[in-house]
Structure formats: C-alpha cells, structure tokens
C-alpha positions in Angstrom: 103.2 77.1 106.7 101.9 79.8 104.5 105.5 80.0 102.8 105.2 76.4 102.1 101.8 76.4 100.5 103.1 78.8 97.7 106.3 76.9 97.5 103.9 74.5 96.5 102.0 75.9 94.2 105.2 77.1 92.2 105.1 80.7 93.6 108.4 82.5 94.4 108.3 84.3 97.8 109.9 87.3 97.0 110.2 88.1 100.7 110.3 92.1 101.9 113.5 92.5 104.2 110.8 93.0 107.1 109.8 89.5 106.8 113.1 88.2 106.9 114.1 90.1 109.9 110.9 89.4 111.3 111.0 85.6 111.0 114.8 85.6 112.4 113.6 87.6 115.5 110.5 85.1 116.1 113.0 82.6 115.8 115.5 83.9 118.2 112.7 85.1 120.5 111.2 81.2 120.6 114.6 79.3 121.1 115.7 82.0 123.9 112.0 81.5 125.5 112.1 77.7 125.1 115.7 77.6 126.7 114.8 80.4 129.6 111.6 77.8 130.2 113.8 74.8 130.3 116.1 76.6 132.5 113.3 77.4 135.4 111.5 74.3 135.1 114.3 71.7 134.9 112.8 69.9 138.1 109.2 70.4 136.8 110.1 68.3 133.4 112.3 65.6 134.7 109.3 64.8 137.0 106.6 65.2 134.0 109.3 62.7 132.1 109.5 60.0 135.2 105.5 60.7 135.4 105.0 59.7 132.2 107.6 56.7 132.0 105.2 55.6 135.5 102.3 56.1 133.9 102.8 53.0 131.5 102.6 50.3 134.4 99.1 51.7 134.9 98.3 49.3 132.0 100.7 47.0 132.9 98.7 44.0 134.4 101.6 42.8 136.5 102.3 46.1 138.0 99.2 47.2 138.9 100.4 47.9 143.0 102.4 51.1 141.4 99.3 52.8 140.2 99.6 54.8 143.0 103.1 56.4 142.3 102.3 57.8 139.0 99.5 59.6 140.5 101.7 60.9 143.6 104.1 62.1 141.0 101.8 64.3 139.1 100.0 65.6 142.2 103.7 66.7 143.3 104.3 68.3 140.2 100.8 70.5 140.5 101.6 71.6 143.6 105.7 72.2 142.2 103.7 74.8 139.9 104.9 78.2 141.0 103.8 82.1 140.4 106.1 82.9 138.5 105.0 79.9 135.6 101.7 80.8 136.0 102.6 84.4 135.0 104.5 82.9 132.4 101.8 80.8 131.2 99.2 83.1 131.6 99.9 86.1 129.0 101.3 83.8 126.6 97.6 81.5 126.4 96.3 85.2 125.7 98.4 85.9 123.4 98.4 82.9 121.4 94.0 83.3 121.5 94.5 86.7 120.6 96.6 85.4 117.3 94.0 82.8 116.7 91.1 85.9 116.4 92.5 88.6 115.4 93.1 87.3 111.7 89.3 87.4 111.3 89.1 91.1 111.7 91.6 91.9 109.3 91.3 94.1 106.3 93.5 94.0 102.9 92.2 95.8 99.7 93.1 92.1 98.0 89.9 90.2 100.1 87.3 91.3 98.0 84.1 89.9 95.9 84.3 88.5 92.7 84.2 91.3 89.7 85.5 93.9 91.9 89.0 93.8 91.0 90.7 96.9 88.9 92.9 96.9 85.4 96.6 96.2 86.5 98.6 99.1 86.8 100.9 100.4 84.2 104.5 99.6 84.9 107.1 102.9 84.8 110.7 102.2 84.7 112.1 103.6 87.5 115.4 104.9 85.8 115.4 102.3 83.0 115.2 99.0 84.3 117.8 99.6 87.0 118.0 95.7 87.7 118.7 94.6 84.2 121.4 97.6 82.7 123.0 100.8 84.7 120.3 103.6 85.3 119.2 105.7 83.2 121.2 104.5 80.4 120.2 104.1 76.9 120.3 100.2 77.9 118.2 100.9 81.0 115.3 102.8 79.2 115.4 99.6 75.9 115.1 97.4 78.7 112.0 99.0 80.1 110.2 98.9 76.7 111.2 95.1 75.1 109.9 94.2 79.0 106.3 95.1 78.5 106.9 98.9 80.3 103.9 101.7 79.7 106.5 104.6 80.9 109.7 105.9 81.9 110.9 107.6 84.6 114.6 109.7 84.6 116.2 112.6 86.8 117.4 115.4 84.5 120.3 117.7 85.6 121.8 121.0 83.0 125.3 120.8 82.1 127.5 123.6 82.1 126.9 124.8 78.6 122.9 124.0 79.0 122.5 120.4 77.6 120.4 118.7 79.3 121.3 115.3 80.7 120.2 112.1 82.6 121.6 111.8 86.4 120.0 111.4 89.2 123.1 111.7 92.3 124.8 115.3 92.6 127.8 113.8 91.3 129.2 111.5 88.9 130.9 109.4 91.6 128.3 106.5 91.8 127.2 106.1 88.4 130.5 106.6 85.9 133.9 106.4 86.0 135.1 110.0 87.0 137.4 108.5 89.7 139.4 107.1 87.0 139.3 110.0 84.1 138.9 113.1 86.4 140.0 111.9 90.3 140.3 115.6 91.5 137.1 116.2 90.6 135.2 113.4 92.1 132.9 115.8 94.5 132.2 118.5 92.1 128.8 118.9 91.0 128.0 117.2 87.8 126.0 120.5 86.4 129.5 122.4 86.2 130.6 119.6 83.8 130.5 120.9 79.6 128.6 118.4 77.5 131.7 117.8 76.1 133.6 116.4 79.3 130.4 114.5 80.2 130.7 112.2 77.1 134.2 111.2 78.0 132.5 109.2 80.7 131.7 105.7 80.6 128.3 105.1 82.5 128.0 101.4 82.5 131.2 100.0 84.2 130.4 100.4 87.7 127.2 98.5 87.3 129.1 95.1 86.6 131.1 95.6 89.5 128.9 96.7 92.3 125.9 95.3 91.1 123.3 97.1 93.0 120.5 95.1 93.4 121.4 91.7 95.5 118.4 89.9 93.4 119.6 91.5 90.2 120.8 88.4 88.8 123.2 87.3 86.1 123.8 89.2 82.9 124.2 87.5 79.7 127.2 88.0 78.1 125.7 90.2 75.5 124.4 92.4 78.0 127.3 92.7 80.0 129.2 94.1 76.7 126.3 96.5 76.2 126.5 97.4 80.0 130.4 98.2 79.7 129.9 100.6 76.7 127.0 102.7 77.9 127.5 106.7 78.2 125.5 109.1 79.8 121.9 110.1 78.3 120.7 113.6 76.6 117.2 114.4 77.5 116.6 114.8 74.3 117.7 111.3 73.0 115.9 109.8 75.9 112.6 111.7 74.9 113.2 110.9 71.2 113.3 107.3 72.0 110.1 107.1 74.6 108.0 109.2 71.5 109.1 105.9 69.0 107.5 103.9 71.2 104.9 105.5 72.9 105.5 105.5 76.5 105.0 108.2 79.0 108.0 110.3 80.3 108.0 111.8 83.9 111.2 112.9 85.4 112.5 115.0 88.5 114.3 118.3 87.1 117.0 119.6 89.1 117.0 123.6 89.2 121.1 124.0 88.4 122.9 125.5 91.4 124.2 128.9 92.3 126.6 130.5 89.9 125.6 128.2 87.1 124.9 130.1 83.8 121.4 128.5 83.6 120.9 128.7 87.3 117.4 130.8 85.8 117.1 129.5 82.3 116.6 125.8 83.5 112.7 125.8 83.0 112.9 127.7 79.6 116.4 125.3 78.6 114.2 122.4 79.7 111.3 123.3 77.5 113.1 124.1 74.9 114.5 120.1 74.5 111.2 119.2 74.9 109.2 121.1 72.3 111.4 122.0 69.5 114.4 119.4 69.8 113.1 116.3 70.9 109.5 116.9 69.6 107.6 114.4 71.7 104.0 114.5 71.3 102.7 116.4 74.8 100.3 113.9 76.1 102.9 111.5 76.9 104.7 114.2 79.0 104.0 114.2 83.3 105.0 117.0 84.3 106.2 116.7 87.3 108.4 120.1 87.6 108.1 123.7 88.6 106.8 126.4 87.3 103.5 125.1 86.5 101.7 128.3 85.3 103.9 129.3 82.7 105.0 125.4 81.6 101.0 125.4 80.9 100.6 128.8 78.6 103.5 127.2 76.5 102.9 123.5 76.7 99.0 123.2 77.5 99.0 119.4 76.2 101.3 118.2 79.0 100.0 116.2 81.9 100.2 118.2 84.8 101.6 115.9 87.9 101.7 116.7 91.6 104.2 115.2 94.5 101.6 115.5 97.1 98.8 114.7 98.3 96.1 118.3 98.3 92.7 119.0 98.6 90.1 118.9 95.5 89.7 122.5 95.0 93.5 122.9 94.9 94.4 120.3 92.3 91.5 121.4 90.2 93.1 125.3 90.5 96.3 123.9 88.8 94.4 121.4 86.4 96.4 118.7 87.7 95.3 114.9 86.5 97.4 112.5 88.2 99.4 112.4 91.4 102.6 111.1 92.1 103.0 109.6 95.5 105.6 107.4 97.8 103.8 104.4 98.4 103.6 104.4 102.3 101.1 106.9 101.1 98.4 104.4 99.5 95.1 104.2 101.0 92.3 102.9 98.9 89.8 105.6 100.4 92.2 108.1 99.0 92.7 106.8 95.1 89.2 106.0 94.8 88.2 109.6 95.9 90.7 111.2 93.2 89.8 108.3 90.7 86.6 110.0 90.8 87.4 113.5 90.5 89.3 112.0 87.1 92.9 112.1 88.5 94.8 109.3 88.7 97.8 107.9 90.5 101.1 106.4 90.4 103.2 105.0 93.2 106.8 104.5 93.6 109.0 102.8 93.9 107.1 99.3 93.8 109.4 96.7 93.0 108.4 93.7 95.1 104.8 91.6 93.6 103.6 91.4 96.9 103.7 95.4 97.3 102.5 95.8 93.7 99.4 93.5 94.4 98.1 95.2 97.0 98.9 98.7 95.0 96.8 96.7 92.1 93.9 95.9 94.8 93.9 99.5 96.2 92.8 100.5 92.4 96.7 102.5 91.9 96.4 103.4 88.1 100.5 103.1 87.6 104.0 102.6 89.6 107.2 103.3 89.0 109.2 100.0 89.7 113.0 99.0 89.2 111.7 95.6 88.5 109.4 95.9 85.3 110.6 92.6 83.9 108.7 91.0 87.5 105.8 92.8 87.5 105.1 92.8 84.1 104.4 88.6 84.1 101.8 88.8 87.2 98.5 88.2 85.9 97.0 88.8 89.6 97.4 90.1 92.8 99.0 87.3 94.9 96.7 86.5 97.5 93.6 87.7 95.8 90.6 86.3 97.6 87.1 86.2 98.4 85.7 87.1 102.1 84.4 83.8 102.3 87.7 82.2 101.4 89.6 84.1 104.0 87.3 83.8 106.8 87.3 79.8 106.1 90.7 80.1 105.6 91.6 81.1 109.2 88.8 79.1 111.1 90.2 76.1 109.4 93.8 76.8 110.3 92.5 77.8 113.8 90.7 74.5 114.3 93.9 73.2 113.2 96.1 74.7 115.5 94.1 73.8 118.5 93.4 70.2 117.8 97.2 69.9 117.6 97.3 72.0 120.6 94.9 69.4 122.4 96.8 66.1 121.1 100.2 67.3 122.3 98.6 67.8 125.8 96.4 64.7 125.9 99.3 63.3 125.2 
C-alpha cells in the first residue's frame, strides 16, 4: 500500500536489497501458510462453503423448512474446531494486534515538528561518481562536480618511483586492463609498478563491460568514448582539479608495503604533492591519514579527520573537526553532541535517498555517496513528517485494516 501511494505521487522507490528480500520472504511465508491452512482445514472450509450456499434459503420464502440445516451445519463446524487451529489462530490475532500498535511507538529522526529540520548534507563523491564513469578517474571526479558535488573522495597508493596515484584495490586487476598488457603480473601489487608502466594502462574499459552498479544505467555515447580512454589519476592532477573548483578532498592513503623504496617516505612523498606540487589551498584538505602530529607542524591549515568514533577530551587533544564514520554508526544523540563541541560529520557510503534522508534528519553535516547525481535533486527527506501526521497516519490505516477485517468476517 505504502509503495503504491508514492507510485502515486510520482516518487521512485528506490528499494534497499533488505526490502526486496524481505517482501519475497513475506510473500513466500503467506502462500506456504495459506496452503499449510488449506491443507489442515480442507473439511472445515468445504463445510463453511455448503454453510454459506444454505444459508441463502434462510431468505428464501419458499424454503423456509431448511432454516434449520444451515444452522446444524455451522454448529458442526464449531465443534470440528480443533487445538491445534486454535493455536494456530491464536498467536497469529496477537500478532497481527501487535502490528496494528506498535507503529505508534516508533521513533525516526524524519517525524519531527515544523522548523526543526537541518541544511542538507554536502554530497562527496565516493571515488568520482562511480555510477556515471570508472572510479576514480579523471571522468569520475568531472562528474562529481558538473553534478552539484561539495567534495571528493579518492584512495591514494605510491608507485614504485614515488608518484603518487589514485587506486583504491591492491591490484590493477579490477580497475584496468593489466590482464591484457601485463597477464603475468596480474596479482602483483600495484605500488611496485613505475609511473611509467602505470600510464600504459587503460582505466576505463572494464567499466563498459562489467558495469558495476546494476542501477547504473545507460551511458551516452559520448560518455562511453570518454569512459574507454580514461587512464589512471596522479594525486596531484586530482588535487589540482578539486582546488579549480573548490571542493573538499579526503582520501584513504595506503602506507606502501615492505621492501618498497618509500615504504617510510610515504607521509613526507604525500605531503610533498600536496603542498608544493599540487598547491591546494589547505582548508579544503580532510585529512584523514596518519601521522597526525607531524602532518599538523607542517600543514596546520588542514582539517584534521578521524575514522572513529572517541571521547571529547581525545578529539580535542588531536584538534580534530569532523569525523568520518560508516553509516551503521549514525545516531542523532551522537552528531548532535559533536555538532556542539563544533565537529562535524560525514557518513559513507550513502547512496540510496531513503538512507540519505534519514542521515539528512539525524542532522549528518556530509556523506560520501556513489550516487551524487540522485541525491543531489532531493529537495527533502522522503517521508518527512510531523507527529501529528504520523500518529493519524497509522490510526487511520489501523481503522482501516480492521473494518476490512470485520466485513470479510460479517460476511
């Protein structure tokens, strides 16, 4: 019913997988109970079916001597009523009360009063715009920003000969076409690549062809020649192109493994790109990274960004503003309490509106969302409602429900 009145209203569903396996498993569950029912009462509902067919002569004026068979029938069929359908009967009326009630002590951070509602939350491209051009891509990050996008968000990993580069996976397997150029070296880490080998790659290819989001859509033709041409991205070009437009950057930075020449340069290589190469203003830089105490003697304008939750005290030790959180972690008790200690925070990854609403009605300040281009055209929180309008909501469907329920047993 619900899914019909937003059909209605010209609302996509945008349903979470847990809907859609939970609506095929209510499904299943109520055909295999109807058919188990059926099964033990077969008797029982031929005899409510000749019962009712009887019943009609009762109004029958030329048949009134068979009143009394009707009323023999159903007395048979009260006393056919066994344990067992009781039992059956029994927990499922509670059940189906319980449903009825238990909607009106519900809480969601989107039933509130009038006025109380918080700015939307900035959108950061997770990757780029991972649904619209391959990840973190030169393609991926443009598409963030001609989308509406306030940041980006990347995975930097140190090539061979120290150039940083944009790759989120160990290896090139997923995201380029190594298989084809370099098959023997398919598993090797891609931080013992040179910059030079790296740029043989093409990182755009495998996108067309596995298409990794099942809602990603069609490309236009344009943007499937832009898709097949892309190469993999410097950090430097990346931060060159967020400080032209003015987004945030926040990325994961991936310490280079043993034996690698920078295996204990990465922090100083890193900064390096940041400060004197790319030259992006620092305020637009969440640091997310080690090394926090240094990285703020040499770089004191950066944002400093934590993965975790952590007491008060402890975030206000390391001057971090804003914290960077998986959003099974939102609770609006714990964003407003940082909100008012002046740190801010961004959840990831939100991609669905319906998860992003209720991030928006929790007071979230950002997420990081692979789906920029369908969060960026909600103008508010699906379901946003008053107290009132739920609670009326829910006694009117309730009524509903049981006067149906009545009819169908009057009848």
């Amino acid at each position: 019913v619900l899914a019909m009145c937003l059909l209605a209203e010209g609302q996509q569903l945008y349903l979470h997988w847990s809907h859609k396996i939970g609506t095929l498993v209510v499904l299943g569950f109520s055909v295999t109970s109807l058919f188990i029912i059926s099964l033990l009462w077969e008797e029982q509902w031929q005899t409510v079916r000749l019962s009712f067919q009887l019943e009609g002569c009762i109004k029958n004026q030329a048949a009134r001597q068979t009143h009394a068979l009707p009323c023999g029938l159903t007395q048979a069929f009260l006393q056919i009523l066994s344990v067992v359908q009781v039992i059956i009967v029994g927990p499922y009326l509670a059940i189906l009360l319980f449903l009825f009630l238990i909607p009106l002590g519900m809480y969601s951070p989107c039933i509130r009063e009038m006025g109380t509602l918080g700015p939307k939350p900035a959108l950061i491209g997770h990757r780029g715009a991972p649904m619209l051009a391959p990840e973190n891509t030169e393609m991926a990050f443009q598409k963030t920003i001609e989308h509406g996008g306030d940041g980006l968000e990347t995975d930097v990993t140190i090539s061979y000969d120290g150039v940083p580069f944009l790759m989120h996976d160990s290896t090139l397997k997923r995201t380029t076409n190594i298989k084809e150029v370099y098959p023997n070296d398919t598993d090797k880490n891609a931080a013992f690549f040179s910059w030079d080998t790296l740029q043989e790659l093409n990182a755009g290819t495998w996108f067309l062809k596995d298409k990794p989001f099942a809602c990603m859509g069609s490309l236009s033709r344009a943007d499937q020649d832009q898709a097949m041409n892309q190469s993999i991205y410097t950090l430097r070009s990346f931060l060159r192109l967020a400080d032209s437009h003015n987004k945030l950057v926040i990325f994961d930075l991936y310490r280079p493994p043993v034996k690698h020449p920078y295996r204990n340069l990465w922090l100083n290589r890193t900064l390096e790109v940041i400060l004197k190469e790319a030259k992006i203003r620092p305020h637009l830089v969440l640091w997310l990274a080690g090394g926090r105490s240094f990285v703020q003697s040499v770089a004191p304008g950066f944002q400093q960004t934590k993965g975790s939750k952590a007491p008060l005290e402890e975030l206000w030790m390391e001057n971090i503003v804003k914290l960077n959180l998986p959003y099974t972690q939102m609770s609006s008790e714990d964003i407003r309490k940082y909100a008012e200690a002046n740190i801010t925070t961004n959840l990831y990854v939100v991609s669905e509106p319906w998860l992003y609403s209720l991030a928006w009605c929790s007071g979230a300040h950002s997420v990081t969302t692979n789906a920029v281009h369908i969060l960026n055209n909600l103008s508010q929180p699906l379901f946003l409602m008053t107290p009132q309008q739920y609670n009326v909501m829910w006694i009117l469907t309730d009524l509903t429900s049981l006067l149906l329920i009545s009819l169908i047993f009057a009848l």
